[in-house]
N, C-alpha and C positions, 0 to 999 in steps of 0.2 A: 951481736944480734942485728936483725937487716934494720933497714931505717923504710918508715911509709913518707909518702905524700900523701897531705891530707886536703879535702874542702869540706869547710863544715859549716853551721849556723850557732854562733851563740846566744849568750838569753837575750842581747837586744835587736835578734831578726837580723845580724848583720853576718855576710857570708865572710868567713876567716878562710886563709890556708897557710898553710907552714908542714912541717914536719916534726913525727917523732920516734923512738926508736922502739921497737915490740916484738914480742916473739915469735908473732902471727898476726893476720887482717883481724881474728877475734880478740887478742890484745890488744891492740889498735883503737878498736872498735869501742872497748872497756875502757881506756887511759880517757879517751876522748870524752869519753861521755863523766868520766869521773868527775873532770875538768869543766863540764858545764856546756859541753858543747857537743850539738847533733851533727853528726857525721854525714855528710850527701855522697864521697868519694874517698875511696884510703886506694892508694895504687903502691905496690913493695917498689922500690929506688931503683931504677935499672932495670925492670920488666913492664915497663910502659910507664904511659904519662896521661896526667890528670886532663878528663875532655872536659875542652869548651860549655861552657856553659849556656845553651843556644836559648833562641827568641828574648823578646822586649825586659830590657831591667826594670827592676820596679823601686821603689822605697825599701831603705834599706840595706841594697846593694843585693838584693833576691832578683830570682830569673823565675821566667815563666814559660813552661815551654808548650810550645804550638802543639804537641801530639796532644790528645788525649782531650782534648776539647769539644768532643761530640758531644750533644748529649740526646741523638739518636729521636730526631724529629720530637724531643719531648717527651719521649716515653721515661716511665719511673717504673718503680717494681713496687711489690707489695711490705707494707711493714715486717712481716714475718721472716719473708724472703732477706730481707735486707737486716734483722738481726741475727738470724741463723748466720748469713755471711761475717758479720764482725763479731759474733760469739768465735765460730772457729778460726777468724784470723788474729784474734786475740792469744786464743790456744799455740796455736804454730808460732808467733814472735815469743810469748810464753817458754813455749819449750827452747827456745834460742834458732830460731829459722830466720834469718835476715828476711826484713821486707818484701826482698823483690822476690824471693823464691819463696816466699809462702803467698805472693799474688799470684805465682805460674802457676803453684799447687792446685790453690784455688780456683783458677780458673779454667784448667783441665776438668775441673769437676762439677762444676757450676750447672745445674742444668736448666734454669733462665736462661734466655737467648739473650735478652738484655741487658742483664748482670754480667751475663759472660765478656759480650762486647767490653761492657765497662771497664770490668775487670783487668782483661788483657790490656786497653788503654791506658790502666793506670799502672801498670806494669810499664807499658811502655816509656809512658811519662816520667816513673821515677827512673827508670834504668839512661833517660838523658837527662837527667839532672836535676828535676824539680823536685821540691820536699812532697810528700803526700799526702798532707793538707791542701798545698796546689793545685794538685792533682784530685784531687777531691772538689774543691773549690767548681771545678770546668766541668762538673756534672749537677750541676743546682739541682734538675728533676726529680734527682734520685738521692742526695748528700746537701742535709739544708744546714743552715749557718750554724746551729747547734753540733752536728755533727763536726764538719769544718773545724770548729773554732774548740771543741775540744782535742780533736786529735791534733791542730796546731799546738796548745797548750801541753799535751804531753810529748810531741817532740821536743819543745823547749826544753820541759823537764827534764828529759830524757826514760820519761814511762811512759812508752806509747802503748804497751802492752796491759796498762794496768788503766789507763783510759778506755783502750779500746773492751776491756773488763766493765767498766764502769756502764759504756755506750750499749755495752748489750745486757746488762745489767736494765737500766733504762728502759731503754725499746721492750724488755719483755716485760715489764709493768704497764708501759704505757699503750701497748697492743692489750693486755689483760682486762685493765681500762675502759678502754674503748670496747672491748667486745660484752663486757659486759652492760653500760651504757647501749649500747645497738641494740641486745637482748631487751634489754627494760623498753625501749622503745618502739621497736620491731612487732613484739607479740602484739601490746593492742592496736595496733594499727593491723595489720595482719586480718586479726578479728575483727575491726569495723569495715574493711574493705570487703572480706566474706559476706557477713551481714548488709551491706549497700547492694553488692551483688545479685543476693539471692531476695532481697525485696524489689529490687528494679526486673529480675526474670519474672518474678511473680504476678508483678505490678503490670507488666507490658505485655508476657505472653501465656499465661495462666488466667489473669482475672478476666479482660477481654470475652475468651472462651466460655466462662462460668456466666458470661452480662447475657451473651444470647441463651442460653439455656434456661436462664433465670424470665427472660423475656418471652419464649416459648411458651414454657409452663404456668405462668404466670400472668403473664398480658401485659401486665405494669408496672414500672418499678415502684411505684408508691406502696406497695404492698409488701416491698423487701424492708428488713429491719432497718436500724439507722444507721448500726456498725459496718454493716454491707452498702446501704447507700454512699458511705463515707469513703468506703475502700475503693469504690467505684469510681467516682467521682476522682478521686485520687490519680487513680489509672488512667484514666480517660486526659487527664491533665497533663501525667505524664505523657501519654504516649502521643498527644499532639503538638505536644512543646519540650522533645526530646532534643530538638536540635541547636533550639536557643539554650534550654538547661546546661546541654554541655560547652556550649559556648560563652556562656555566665562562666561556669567551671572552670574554663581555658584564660579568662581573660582574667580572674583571680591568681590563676596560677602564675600567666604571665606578670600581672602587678604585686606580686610576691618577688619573683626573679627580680625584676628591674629594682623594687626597695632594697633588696638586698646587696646590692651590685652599690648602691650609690653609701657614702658615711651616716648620713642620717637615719637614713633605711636601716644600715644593718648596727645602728648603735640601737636604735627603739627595736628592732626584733632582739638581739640578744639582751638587752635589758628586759621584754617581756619573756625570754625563757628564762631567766635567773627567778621569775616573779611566779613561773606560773602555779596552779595547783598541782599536788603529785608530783608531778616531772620537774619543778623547780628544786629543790631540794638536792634533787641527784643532780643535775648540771650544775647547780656551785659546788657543792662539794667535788666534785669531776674538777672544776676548773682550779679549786683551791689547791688540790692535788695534783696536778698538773703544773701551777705556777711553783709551788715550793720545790718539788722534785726538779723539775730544768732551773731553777735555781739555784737550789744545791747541790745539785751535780754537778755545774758549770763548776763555781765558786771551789769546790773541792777538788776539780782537776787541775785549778791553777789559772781560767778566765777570771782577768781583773774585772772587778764587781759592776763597772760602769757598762762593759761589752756585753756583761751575763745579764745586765737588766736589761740591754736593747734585742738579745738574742729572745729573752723569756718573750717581752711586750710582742715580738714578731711570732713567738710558736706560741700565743694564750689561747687562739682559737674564739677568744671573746672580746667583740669591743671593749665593754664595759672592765673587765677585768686588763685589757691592755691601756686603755686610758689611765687606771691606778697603778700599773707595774710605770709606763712613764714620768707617772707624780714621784715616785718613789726613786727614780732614775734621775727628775730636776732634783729633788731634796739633796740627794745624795752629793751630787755633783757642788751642790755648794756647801756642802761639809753639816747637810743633818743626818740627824735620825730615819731610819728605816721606818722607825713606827709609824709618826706621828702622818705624812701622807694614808698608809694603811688603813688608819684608823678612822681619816678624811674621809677615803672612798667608798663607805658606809656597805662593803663588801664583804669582808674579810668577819667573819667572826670573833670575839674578843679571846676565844683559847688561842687560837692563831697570830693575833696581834701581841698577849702576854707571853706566848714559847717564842717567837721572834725577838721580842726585847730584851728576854730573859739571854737568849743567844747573843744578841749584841753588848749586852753589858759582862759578859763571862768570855767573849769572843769564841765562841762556839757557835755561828749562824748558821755554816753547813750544816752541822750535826742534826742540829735541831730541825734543821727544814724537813729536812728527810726524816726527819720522826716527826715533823706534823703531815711531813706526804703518806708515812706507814699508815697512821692514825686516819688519817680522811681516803685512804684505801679501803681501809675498813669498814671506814664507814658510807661510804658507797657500798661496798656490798650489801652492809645492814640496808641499809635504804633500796637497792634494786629486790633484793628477796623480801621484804615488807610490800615494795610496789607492785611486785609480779601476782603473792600472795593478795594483796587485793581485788586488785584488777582482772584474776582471770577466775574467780566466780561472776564478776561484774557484767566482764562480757559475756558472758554465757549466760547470764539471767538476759541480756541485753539481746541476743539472739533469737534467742528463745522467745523473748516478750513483740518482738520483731513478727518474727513467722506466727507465733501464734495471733496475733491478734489479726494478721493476710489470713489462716486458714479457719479461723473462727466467724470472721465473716463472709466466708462461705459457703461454711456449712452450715451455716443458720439458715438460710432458705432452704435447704435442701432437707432440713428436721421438719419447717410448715410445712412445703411439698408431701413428704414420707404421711404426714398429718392426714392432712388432706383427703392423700389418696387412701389412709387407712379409714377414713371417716366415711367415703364414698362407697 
């Protein structure tokens, strides 16, 4: 049988090469990984020689190579885009498609401009020699440490295919998620922005019209009801101090932006959205659903516990809930309990805090995470169709009570008027 030359990585991140003997580059490819080791290069003995390893070494005796490091002035692609693409490239190493030739596949088909670039880069990047986690790594905009650090961990493993399962697995939850959260949120804003709309047109270039008609007919405003007075008076407010209004408006908006930007800012805004009416309810549960699930997805692809808490604290999306993934991250590190930080951070509901203990003491934490992320899937949904179901009779009473009470005060002059002139 012919003999390969091999460079590989084993499970301590350190680049091996040697030799061994196989029927074919795909028995090669099998012995190696049997062995515990990821394959970068297998070349058959006498029909070429193992290339160089190009650009800066790093820890561990890993290379990194220069290509593929664009990450294209910053641009990213969308969640959807970007798990359709590791759903099928899952598929293709799946069916046994080495790497590089299901990125070429890939990327012939791609029809993102910016996926595609990527794509072919990272094609490039592994075909000189970097692992594709590396390669990964040199596109932050669009591949963030969660990503990264799972498909590192199933190269070690040697199941990059059943990660990169896992990762698209993931992202179509957590786009689900998200769109339904957007939904819950989206509508009644949507509807107050309507309703601000059409009482500001009313307000500014309807009533206006109706003041001199009413002055005409009338002589005097002291003779319009109180309702009309009121609307008036309203308008007239509005329409002379239109310009500082929105400029009140602006300069809120702006001291929102700038709170948010700063730690304290945006620890007291997300501590008041955990808090708030309605909408609080769905954002913890959203967040609690979100910390379990990139928890136990990490932890079950093979990220040691301490990486997977620093990856969660970075994707929680919430101060206040990354503040408790780090308590849990100190505790840990000096040999406690997962719980008892948990149960500190007056966050986490006690179902959640008793299926995590219960996990740790059975050693089952993945499992269970991911059945308290199913679970508070769930229940997010329960909670957005209860919300929706509320709130959009609410608004519509709220519209309604809006406009009618603009067109009811002015048609009330126009009933004394009709009066009047019927009385003459």
């Amino acid at each position: 049988m012919p003999i390969f030359q091999y460079e590989a990585i084993d499970a301590k991140s350190e680049v091996t090469t040697g030799s061994i003997e196989a029927a074919n580059k795909a028995d090669a490819t099998q012995q190696l990984r049997t062995n515990g080791l990821f394959p970068k290069q297998i070349v058959e003995k006498g029909k070429g020689k193992l290339k160089a390893t190009k650009g800066k070494k790093r820890g561990g005796g890993r290379s990194r190579s220069k290509k593929g490091g664009i990450s294209f002035g910053g641009k990213t692609v969308a969640g959807k885009v970007l798990m359709i693409f590791t759903r099928q490239l899952a598929t293709l190493i799946d069916s046994g498609l080495p790497l590089l030739r299901g990125l070429t596949v890939l990327a012939k088909q791609e029809p993102n401009p910016v996926l595609k670039k990527t794509i072919k880069n990272l094609a490039d990047s592994v075909q000189t020699g970097s692992t594709f986690s590396e390669s990964l790594a040199q596109h932050p905009a669009i591949f963030n440490k969660l990503y990264v650090n799972m498909v590192k961990a199933g190269e070690l493993g040697g199941v990059l295919e059943l990660v990169l399962i896992r990762l698209a697995e993931y992202s179509e939850k957590a786009q689900k998620l998200k769109n339904k959260i957007v939904a819950a949120m989206v509508y009644p804003l949507i509807v107050m922005v309507i309703a601000m709309s059409i009482m500001v047109f009313l307000l500014i270039v309807i009533v206006p019209k109706f003041e001199k008609i009413f002055e005409d007919m009338l002589g005097s405003a002291d003779k319009l009801p109180g309702l009309t007075k009121f609307v008036i008076n309203l308008s007239d407010t509005m329409s002379t101090n239109i310009f500082p209004i929105a400029g009140t408006l602006f300069g809120i908006f702006v001291v929102y932006k700038l709170a948010s930007s700063q730690p304290w800012g945006r620890r007291f805004l997300d501590a008041v959205k955990l808090k708030m009416p309605l909408f609080g309810s769905v954002q913890r549960k959203s967040a609690i659903s979100r910390f379990s699930r990139t928890l136990g997805t990490l932890v079950t692809s093979g990220v040691p516990i301490l990486q997977a808490l620093n990856i969660t604290r970075e994707t929680a999306g919430n101060v206040v809930i990354s503040q408790a993934v780090q308590n849990v991250h100190d505790a840990v590190k000096e040999g406690e309990s997962i719980v008892n930080p948990l149960e500190a951070s007056g966050v986490f509901p006690a179902m959640v805090i008793s299926m995590v203990d219960v996990g740790e003491e059975t050693g089952q934490l993945p499992e269970m995470l991911l059945k308290v992320a199913d679970v508070y899937d769930d229940e997010v949904d329960n909670a957005v169709a209860a919300l929706t179901s509320m709130l959009e009779p609410l608004m519509i009473v709220m519209l309604a009570v809006v406009v009618g009470v603009i067109v009811m005060a002015l048609f009330l002059p126009m009933v004394e008027i009709i009066k009047g002139v019927a009385g003459q």
